[in-house]
C-alpha positions in Angstrom: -76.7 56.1 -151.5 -73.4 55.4 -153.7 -73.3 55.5 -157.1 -71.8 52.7 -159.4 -71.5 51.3 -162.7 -71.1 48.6 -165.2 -70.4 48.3 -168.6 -71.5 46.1 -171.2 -70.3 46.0 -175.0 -72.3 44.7 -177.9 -71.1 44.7 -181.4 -69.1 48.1 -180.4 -72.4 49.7 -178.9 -71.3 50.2 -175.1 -74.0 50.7 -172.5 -73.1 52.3 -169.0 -75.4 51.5 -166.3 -75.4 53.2 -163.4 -76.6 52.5 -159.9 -78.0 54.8 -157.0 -78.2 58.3 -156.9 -76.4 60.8 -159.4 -76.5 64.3 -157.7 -73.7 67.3 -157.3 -71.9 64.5 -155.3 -71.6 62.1 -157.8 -72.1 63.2 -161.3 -68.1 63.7 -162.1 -68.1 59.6 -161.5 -71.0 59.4 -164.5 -69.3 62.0 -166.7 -66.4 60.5 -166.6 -68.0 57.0 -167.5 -69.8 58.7 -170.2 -66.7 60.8 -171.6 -64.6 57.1 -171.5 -67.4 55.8 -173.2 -67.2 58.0 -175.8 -63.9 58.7 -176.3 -63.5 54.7 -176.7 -64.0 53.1 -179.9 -67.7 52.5 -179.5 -70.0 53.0 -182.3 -72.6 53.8 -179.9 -73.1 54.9 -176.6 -76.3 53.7 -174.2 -76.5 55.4 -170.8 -78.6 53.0 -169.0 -80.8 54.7 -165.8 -83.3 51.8 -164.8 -81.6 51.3 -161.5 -81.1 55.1 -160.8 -83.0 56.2 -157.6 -82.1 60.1 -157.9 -81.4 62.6 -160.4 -80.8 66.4 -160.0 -79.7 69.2 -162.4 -76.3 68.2 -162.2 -76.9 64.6 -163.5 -79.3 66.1 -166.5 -76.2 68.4 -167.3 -73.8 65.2 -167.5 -76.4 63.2 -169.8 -76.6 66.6 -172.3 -72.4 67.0 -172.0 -72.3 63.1 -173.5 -74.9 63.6 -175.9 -72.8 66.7 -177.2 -69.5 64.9 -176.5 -71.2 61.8 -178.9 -72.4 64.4 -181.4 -69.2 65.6 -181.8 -67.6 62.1 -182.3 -70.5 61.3 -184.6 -71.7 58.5 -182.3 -75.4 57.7 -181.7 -76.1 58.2 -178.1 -79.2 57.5 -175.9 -80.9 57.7 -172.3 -82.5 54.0 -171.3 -84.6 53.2 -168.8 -85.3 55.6 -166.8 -88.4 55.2 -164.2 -90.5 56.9 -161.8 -89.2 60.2 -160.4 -85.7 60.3 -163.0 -88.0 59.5 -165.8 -90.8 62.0 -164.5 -87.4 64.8 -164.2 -86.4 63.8 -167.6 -90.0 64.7 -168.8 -90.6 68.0 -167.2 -87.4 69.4 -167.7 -87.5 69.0 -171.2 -85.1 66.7 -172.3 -86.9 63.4 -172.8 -87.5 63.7 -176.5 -83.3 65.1 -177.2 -82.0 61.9 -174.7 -84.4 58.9 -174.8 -84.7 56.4 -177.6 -88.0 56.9 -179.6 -89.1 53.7 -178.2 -89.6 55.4 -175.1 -86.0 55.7 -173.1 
């Protein structure tokens, strides 16, 4: 399955959903969403992942780049959405708790 995204902007906080599978195939389309993001003039970045299907190591590493990348540009950042097996991935590997929003990601 392709990936693909959208982006929405809300009072300078811009959410990036994404769409399908992100995998070694794919992830340089997210980071580079994520970087743009970023680099923007957002005040916030929300990586949205509720209609995600798949996630491998090389999508985690994208969503801990951007959270650095934001940390660096002193922008709040956060993981949305996820479900089932991404969400289940976030969990085990460990980086639920530095990705999601304390409501629950």
């Amino acid at each position: 399955m392709a990936l693909s995204f959208s982006q929405h902007r809300d009072t300078g906080v811009v959410t990036v959903m994404a769409r399908g599978e992100v995998d070694l195939s794919t992830a340089d389309d997210l980071q580079r969403e994520v970087e743009a993001a970023v680099r923007g003039d957002s005040t916030a970045v929300t990586v949205d992942l509720g209609e995600v299907t798949f996630l491998d190591s090389a999508g985690i590493n994208v969503l801990l780049r951007g959270r650095r990348l934001a940390d660096e540009h002193g922008k709040p950042y956060h993981v949305t959405n996820a479900q089932g097996i991404v969400r289940q991935l976030l969990r085990m590997t460990g980086v639920w708790d530095h990705l999601c929003a304390p409501e629950g990601g």
